[in-house]
TITI-576543 format. One record per atom (N, C-alpha, C, O): residue in one letter; x, y, z. Coordinates in Angstrom, 2 decimals. Atoms other than C-alpha are relative to their C-alpha. Example, Ala and Ser with C-alpha at 12.3 -4.5 7.8 and 13.67 -1.06 7.14 Angstrom:
2
<r resn="A" X="0.89" Y="-1.19" Z="0.00"/>
<r resn="A" X="12.30" Y="-4.50" Z="7.80"/>
<r resn="A" X="0.90" Y="1.20" Z="0.00"/>
<r resn="A" X="1.94" Y="1.18" Z="0.66"/>
<r resn="S" X="-0.82" Y="-1.19" Z="-0.06"/>
<r resn="S" X="13.67" Y="-1.06" Z="7.14"/>
<r resn="S" X="-0.77" Y="1.09" Z="0.73"/>
<r resn="S" X="-0.26" Y="2.20" Z="0.90"/>
END
This chain:
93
<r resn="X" X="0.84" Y="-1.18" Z="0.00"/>
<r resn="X" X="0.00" Y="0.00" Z="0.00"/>
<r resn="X" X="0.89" Y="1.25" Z="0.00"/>
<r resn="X" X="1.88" Y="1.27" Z="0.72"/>
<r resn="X" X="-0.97" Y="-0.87" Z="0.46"/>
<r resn="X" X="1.49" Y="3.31" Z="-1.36"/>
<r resn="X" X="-0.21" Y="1.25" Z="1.25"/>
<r resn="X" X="-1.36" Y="1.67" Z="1.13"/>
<r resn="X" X="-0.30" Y="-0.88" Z="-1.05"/>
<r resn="X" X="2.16" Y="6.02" Z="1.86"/>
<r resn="X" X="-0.79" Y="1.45" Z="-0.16"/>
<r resn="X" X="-1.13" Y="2.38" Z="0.57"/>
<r resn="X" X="0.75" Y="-1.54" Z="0.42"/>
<r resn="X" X="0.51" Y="8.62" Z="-0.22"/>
<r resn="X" X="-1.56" Y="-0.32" Z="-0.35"/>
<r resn="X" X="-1.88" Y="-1.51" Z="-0.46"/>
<r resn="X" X="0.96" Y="-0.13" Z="0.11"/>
<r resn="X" X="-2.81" Y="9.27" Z="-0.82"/>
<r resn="X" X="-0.31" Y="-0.19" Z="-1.70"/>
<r resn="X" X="0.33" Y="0.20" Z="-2.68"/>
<r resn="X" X="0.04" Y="0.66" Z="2.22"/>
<r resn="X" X="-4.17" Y="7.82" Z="-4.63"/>
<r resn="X" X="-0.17" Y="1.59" Z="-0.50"/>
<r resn="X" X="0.62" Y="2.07" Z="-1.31"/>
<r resn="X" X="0.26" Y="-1.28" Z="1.05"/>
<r resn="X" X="-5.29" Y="11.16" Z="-5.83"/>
<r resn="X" X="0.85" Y="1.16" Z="0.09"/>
<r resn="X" X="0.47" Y="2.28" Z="-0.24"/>
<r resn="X" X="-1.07" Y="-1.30" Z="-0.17"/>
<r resn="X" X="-2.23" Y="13.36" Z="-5.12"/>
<r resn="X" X="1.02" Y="-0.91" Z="-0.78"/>
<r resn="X" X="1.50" Y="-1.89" Z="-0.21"/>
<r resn="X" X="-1.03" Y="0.87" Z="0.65"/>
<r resn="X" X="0.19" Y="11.93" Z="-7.94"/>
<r resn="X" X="1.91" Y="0.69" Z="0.64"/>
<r resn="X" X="2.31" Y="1.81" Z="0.97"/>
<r resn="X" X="-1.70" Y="-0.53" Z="-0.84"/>
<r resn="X" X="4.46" Y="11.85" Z="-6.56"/>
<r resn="X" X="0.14" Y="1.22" Z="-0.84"/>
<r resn="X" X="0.12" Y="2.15" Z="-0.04"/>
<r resn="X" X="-0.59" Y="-1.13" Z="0.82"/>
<r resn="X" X="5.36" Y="14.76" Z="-9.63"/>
<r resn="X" X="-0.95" Y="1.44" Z="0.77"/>
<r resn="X" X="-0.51" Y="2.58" Z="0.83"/>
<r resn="X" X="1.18" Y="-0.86" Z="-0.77"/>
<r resn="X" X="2.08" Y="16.69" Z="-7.66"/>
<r resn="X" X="1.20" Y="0.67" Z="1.37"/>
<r resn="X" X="1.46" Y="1.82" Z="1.71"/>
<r resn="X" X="-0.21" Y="-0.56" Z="-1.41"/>
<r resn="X" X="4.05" Y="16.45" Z="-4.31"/>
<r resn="X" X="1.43" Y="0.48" Z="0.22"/>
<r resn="X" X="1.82" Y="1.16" Z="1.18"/>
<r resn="X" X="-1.26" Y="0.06" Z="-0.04"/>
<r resn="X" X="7.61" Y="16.33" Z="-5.28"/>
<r resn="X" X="-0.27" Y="1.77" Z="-0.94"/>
<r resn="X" X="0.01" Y="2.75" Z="-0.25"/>
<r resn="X" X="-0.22" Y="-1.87" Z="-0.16"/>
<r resn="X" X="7.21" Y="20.17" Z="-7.12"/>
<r resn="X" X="-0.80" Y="0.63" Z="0.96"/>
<r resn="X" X="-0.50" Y="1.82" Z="0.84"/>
<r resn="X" X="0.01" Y="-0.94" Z="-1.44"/>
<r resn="X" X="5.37" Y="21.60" Z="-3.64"/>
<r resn="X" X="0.73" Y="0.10" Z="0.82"/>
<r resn="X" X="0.87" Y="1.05" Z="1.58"/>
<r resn="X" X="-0.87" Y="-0.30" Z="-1.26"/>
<r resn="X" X="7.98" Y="20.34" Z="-1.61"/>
<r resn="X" X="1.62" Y="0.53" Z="-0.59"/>
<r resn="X" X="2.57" Y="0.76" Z="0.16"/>
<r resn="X" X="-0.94" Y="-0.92" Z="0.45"/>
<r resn="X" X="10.55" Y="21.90" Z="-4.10"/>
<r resn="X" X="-0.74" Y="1.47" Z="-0.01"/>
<r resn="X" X="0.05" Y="2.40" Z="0.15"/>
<r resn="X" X="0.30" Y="-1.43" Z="0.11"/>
<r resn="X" X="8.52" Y="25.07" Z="-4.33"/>
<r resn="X" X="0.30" Y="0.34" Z="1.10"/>
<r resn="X" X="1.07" Y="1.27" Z="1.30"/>
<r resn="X" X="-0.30" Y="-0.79" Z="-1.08"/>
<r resn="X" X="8.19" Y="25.08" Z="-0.67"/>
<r resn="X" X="1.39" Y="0.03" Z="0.69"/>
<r resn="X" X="1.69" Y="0.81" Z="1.58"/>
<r resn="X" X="-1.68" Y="-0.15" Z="-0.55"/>
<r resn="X" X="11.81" Y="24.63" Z="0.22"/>
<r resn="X" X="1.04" Y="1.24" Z="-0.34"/>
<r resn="X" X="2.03" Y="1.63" Z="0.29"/>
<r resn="X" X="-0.52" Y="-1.27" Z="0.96"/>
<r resn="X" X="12.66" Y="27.69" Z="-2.51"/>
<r resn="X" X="-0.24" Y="0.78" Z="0.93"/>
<r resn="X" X="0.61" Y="1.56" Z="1.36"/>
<r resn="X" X="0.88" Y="-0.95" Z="-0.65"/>
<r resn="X" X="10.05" Y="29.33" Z="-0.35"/>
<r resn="X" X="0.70" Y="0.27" Z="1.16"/>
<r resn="X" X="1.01" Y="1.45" Z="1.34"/>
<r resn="X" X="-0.24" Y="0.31" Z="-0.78"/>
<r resn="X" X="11.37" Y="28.32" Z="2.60"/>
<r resn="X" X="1.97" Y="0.80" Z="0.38"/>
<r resn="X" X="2.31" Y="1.40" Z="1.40"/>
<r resn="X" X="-1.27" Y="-0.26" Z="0.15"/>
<r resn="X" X="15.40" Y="29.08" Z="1.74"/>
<r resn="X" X="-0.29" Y="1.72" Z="-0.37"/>
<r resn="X" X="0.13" Y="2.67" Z="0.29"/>
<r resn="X" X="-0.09" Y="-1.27" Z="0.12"/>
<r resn="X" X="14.62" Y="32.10" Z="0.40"/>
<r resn="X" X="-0.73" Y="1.35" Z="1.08"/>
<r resn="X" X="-0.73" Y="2.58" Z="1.05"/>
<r resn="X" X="0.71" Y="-0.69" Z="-1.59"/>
<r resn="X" X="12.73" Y="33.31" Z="3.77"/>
<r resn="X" X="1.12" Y="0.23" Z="1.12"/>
<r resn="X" X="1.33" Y="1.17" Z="1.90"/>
<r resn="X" X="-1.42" Y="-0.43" Z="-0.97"/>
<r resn="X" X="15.97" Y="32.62" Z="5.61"/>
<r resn="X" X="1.08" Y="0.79" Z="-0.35"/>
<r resn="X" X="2.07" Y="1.03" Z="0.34"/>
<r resn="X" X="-1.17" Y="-0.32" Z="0.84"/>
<r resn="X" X="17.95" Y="34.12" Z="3.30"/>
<r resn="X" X="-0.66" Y="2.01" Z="0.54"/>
<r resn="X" X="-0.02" Y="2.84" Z="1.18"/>
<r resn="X" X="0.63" Y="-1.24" Z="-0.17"/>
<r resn="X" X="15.59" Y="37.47" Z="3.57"/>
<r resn="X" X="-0.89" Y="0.46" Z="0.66"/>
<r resn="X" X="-1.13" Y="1.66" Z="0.80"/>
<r resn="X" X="1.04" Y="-0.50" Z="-0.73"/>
<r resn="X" X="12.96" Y="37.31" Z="5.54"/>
<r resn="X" X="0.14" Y="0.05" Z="1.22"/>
<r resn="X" X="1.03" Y="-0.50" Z="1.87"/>
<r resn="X" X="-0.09" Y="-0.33" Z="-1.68"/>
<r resn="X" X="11.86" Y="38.69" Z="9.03"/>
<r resn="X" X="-0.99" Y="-0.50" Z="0.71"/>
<r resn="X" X="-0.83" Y="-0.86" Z="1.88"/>
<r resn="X" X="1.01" Y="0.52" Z="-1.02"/>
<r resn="X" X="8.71" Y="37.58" Z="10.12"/>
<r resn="X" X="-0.82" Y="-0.92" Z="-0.73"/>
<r resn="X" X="-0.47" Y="-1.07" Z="-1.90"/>
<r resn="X" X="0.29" Y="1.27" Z="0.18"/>
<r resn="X" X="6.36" Y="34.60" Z="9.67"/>
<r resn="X" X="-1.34" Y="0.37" Z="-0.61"/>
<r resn="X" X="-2.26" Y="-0.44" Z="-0.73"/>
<r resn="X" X="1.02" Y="0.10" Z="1.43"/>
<r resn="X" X="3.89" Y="36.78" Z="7.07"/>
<r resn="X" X="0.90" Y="0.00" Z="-0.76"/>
<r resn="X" X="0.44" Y="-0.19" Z="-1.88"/>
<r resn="X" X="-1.06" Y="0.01" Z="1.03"/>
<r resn="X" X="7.10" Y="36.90" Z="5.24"/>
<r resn="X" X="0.23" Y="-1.33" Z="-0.89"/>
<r resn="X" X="0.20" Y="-1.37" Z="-2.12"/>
<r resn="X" X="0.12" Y="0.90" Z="0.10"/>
<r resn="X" X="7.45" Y="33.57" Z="5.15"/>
<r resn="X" X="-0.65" Y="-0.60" Z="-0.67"/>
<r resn="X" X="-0.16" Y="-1.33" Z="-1.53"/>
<r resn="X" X="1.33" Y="0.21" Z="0.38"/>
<r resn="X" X="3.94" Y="32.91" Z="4.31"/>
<r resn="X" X="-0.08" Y="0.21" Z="-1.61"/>
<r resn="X" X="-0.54" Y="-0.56" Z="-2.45"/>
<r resn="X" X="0.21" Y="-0.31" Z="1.36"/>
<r resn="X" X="4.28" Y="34.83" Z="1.15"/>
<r resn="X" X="0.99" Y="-0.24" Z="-0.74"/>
<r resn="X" X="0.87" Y="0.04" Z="-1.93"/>
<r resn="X" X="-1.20" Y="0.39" Z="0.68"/>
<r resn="X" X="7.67" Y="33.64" Z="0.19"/>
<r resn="X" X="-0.66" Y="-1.21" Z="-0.40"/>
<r resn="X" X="-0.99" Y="-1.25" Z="-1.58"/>
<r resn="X" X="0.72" Y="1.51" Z="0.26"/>
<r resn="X" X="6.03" Y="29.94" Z="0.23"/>
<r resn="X" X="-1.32" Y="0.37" Z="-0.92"/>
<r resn="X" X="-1.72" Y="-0.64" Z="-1.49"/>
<r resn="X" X="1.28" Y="-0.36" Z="0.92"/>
<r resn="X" X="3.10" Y="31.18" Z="-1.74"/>
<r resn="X" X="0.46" Y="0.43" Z="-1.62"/>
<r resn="X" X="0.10" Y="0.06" Z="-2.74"/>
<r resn="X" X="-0.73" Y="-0.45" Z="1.29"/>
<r resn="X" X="5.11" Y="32.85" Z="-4.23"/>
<r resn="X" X="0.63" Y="-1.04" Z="-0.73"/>
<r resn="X" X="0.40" Y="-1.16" Z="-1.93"/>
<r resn="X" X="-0.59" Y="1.14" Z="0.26"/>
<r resn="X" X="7.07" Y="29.93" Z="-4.65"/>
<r resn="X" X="-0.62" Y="-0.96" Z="-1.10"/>
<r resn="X" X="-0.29" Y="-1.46" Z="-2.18"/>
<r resn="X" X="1.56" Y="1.35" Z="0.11"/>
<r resn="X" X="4.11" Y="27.65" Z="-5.22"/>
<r resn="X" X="-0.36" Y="0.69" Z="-1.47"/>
<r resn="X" X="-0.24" Y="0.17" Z="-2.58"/>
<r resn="X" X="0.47" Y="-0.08" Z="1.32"/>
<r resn="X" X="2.86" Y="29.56" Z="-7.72"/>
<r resn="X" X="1.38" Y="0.63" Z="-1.25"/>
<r resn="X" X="1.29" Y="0.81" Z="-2.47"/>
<r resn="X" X="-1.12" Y="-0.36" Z="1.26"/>
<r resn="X" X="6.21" Y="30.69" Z="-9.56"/>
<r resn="X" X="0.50" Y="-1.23" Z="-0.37"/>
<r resn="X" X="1.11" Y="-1.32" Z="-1.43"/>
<r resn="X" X="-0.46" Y="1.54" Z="0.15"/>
<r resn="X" X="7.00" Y="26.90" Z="-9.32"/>
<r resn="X" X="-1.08" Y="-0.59" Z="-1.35"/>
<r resn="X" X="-0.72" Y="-0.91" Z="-2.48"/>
<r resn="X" X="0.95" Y="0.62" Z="0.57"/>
<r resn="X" X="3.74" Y="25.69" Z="-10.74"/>
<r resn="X" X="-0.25" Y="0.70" Z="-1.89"/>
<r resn="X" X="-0.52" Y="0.15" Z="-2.95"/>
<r resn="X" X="-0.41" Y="-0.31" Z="1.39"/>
<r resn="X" X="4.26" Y="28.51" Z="-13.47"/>
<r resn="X" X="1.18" Y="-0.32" Z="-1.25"/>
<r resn="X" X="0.87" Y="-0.35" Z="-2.45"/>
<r resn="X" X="-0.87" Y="0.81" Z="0.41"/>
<r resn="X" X="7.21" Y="27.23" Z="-14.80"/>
<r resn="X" X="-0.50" Y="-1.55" Z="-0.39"/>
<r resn="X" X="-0.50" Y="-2.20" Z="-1.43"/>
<r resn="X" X="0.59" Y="1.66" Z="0.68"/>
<r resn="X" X="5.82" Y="23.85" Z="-14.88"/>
<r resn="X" X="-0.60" Y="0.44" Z="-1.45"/>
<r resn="X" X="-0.37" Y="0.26" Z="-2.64"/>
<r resn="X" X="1.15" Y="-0.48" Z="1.58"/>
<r resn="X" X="3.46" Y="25.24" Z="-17.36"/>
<r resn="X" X="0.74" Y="0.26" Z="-1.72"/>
<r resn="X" X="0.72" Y="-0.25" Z="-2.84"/>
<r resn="X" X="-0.70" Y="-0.31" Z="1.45"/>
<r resn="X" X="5.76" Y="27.40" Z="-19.49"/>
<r resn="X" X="0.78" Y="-1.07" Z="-0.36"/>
<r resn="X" X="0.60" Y="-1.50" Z="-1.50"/>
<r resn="X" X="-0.44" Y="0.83" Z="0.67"/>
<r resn="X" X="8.05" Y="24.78" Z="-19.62"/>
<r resn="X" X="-0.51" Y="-1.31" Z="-1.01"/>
<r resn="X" X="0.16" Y="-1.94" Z="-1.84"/>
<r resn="X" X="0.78" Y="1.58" Z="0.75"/>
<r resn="X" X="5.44" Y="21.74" Z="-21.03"/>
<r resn="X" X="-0.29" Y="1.04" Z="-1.24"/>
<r resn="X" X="0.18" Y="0.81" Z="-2.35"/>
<r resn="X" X="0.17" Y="-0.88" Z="1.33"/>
<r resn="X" X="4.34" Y="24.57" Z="-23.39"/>
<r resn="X" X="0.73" Y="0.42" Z="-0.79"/>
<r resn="X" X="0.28" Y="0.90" Z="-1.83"/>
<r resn="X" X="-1.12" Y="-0.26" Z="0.88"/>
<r resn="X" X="7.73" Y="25.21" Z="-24.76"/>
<r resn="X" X="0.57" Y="-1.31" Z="-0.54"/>
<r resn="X" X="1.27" Y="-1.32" Z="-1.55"/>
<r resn="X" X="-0.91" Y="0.89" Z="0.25"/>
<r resn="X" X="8.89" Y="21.84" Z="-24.82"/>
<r resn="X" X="1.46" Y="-0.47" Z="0.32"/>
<r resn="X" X="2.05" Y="-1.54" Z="0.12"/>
<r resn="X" X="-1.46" Y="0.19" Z="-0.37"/>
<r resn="X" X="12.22" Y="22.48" Z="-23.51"/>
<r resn="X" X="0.71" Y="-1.31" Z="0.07"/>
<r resn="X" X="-0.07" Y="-1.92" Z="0.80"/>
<r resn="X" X="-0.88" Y="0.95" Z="-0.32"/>
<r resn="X" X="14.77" Y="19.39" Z="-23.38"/>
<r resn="X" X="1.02" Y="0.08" Z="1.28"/>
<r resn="X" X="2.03" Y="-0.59" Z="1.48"/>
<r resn="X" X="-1.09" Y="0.24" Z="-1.20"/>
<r resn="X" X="16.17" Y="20.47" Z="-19.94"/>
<r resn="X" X="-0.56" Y="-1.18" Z="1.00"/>
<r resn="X" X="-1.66" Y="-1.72" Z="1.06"/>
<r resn="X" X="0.69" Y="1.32" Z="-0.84"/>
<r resn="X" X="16.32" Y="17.75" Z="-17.22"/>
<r resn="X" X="-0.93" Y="-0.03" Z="0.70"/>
<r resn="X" X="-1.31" Y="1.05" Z="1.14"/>
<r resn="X" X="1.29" Y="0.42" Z="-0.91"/>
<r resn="X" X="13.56" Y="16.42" Z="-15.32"/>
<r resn="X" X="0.35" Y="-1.07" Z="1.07"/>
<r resn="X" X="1.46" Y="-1.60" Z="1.13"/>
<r resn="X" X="0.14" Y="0.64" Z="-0.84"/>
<r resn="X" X="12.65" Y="14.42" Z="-12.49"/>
<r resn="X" X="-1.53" Y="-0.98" Z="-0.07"/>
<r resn="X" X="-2.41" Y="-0.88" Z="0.77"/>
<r resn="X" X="1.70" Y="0.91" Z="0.53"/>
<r resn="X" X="9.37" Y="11.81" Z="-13.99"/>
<r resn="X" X="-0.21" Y="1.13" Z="-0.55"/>
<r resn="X" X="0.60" Y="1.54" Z="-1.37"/>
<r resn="X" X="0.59" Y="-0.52" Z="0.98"/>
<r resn="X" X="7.34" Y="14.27" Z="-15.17"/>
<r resn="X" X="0.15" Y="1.71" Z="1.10"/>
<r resn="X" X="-0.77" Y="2.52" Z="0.99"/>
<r resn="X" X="-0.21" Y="-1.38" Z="-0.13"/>
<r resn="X" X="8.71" Y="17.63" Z="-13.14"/>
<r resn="X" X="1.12" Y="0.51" Z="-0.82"/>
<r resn="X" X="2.07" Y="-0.16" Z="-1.22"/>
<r resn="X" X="-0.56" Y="-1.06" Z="0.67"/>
<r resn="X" X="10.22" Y="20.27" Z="-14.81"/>
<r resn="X" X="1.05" Y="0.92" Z="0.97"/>
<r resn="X" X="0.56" Y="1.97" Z="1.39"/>
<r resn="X" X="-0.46" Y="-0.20" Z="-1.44"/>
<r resn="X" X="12.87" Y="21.13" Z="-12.08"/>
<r resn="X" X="0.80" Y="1.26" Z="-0.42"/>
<r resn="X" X="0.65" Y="2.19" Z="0.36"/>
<r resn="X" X="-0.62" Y="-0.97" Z="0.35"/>
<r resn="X" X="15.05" Y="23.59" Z="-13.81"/>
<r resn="X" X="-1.27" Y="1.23" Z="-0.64"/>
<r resn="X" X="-1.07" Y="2.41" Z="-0.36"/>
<r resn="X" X="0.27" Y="-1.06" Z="0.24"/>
<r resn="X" X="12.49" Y="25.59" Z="-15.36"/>
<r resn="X" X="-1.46" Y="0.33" Z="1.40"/>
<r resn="X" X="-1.64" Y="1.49" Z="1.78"/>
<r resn="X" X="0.28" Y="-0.28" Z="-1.38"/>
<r resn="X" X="10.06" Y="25.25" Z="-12.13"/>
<r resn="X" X="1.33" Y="0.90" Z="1.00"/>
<r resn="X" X="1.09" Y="2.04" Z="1.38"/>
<r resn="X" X="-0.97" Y="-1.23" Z="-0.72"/>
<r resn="X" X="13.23" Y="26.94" Z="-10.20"/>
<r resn="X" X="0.25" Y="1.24" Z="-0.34"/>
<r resn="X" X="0.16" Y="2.26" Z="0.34"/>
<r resn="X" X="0.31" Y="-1.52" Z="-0.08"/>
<r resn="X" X="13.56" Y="29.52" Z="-11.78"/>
<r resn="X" X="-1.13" Y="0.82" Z="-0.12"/>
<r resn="X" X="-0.97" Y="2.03" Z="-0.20"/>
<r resn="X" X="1.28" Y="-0.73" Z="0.39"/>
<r resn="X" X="10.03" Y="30.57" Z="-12.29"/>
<r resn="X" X="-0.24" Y="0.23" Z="1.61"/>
<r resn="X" X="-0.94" Y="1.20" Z="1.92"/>
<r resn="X" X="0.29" Y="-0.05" Z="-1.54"/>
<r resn="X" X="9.88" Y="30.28" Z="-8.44"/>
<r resn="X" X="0.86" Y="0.80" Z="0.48"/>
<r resn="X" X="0.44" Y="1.23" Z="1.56"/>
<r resn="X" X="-1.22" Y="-0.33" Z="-0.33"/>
<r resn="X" X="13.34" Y="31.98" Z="-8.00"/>
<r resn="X" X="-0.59" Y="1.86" Z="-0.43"/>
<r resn="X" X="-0.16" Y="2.90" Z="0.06"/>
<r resn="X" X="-0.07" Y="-1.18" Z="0.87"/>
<r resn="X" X="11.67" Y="34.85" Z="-10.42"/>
<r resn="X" X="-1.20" Y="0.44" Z="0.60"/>
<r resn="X" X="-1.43" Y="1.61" Z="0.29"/>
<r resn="X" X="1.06" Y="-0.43" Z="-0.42"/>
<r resn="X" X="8.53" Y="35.21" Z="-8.64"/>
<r resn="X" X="0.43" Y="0.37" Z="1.69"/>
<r resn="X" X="-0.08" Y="1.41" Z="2.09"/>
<r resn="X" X="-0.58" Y="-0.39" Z="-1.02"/>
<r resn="X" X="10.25" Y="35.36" Z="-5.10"/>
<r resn="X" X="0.51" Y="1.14" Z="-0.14"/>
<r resn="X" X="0.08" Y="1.99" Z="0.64"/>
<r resn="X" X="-0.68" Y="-1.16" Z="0.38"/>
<r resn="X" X="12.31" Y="38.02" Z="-6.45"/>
<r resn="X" X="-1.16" Y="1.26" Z="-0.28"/>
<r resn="X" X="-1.29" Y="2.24" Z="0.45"/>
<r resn="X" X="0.93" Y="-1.07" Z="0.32"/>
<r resn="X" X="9.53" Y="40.11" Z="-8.09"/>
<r resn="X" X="-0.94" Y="0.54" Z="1.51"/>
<r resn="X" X="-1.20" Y="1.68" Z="1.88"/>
<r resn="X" X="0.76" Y="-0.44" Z="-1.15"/>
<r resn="X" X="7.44" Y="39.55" Z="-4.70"/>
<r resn="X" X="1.17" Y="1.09" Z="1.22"/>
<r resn="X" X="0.72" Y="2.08" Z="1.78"/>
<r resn="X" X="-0.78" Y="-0.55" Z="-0.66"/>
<r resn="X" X="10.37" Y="40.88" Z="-2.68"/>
<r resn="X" X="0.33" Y="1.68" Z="0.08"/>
<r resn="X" X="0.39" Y="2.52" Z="0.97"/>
<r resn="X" X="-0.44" Y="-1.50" Z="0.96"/>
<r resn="X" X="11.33" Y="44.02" Z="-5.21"/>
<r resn="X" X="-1.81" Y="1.08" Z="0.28"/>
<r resn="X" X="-1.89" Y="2.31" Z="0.40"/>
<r resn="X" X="1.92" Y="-0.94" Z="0.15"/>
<r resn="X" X="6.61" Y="45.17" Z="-5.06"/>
<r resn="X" X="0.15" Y="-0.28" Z="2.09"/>
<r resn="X" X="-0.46" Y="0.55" Z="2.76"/>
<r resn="X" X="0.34" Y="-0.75" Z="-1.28"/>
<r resn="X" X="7.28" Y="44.41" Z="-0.80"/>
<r resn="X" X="0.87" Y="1.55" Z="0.35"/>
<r resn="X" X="0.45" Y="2.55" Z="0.94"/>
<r resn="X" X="-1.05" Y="-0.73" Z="-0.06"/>
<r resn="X" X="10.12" Y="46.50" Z="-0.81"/>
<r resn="X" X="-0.63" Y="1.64" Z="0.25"/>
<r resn="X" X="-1.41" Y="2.05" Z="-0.61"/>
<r resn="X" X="0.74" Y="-1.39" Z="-0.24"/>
<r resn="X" X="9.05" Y="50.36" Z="0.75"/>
<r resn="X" X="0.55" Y="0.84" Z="-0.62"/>
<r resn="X" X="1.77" Y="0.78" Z="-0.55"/>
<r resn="X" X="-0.49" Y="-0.83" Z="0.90"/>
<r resn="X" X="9.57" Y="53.01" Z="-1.52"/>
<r resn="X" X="1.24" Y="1.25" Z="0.53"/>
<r resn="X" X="1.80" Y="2.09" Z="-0.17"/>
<r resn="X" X="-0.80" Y="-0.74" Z="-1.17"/>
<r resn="X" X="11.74" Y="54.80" Z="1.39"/>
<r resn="X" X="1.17" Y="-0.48" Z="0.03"/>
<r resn="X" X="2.15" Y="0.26" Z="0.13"/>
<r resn="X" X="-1.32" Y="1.28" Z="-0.39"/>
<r resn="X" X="14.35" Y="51.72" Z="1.72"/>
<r resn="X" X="0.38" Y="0.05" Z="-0.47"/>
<r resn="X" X="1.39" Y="-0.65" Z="-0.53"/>
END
């Protein structure tokens, strides 16, 4: 009997727990408090999940992991962390 649940496929769980680790690294790396956090992991998630996308839609030949897209998931997560960081950022700082 498989540890996971049938309707959450491994490529499903294996890019959240790379998004959230991006999320996660890049919170320690910059962040201060635990809405920071929050939205670093959010950002992640969905800059991760975008990448998935563009990449099946381009076709790219970079490596994978089954059926994730790990290089262009990172940086789409790497690029959406960044953008969220640059729009918290106070126009004062």
């Amino acid at each position: 009997m498989s540890p996971f649940p049938d309707f959450l496929a491994p490529s499903l769980i294996l890019s959240t727990l790379l998004a959230f680790l991006w999320g996660t690294l890049w919170f320690v790396w910059r962040g201060r408090t635990l809405a920071d956090w929050i939205i670093d992991v959010l950002a992640a998630l969905l800059g991760f999940g975008l990448g998935q996308l563009v990449g099946w839609l381009l076709g790219l030949g970079l490596p994978t992991i089954g059926e994730v897209r790990v290089v262009e998931g990172s940086l789409f997560a790497l690029l959406a962390l960044w953008l969220t960081q640059r729009l918290r950022r106070s126009p004062s700082g």
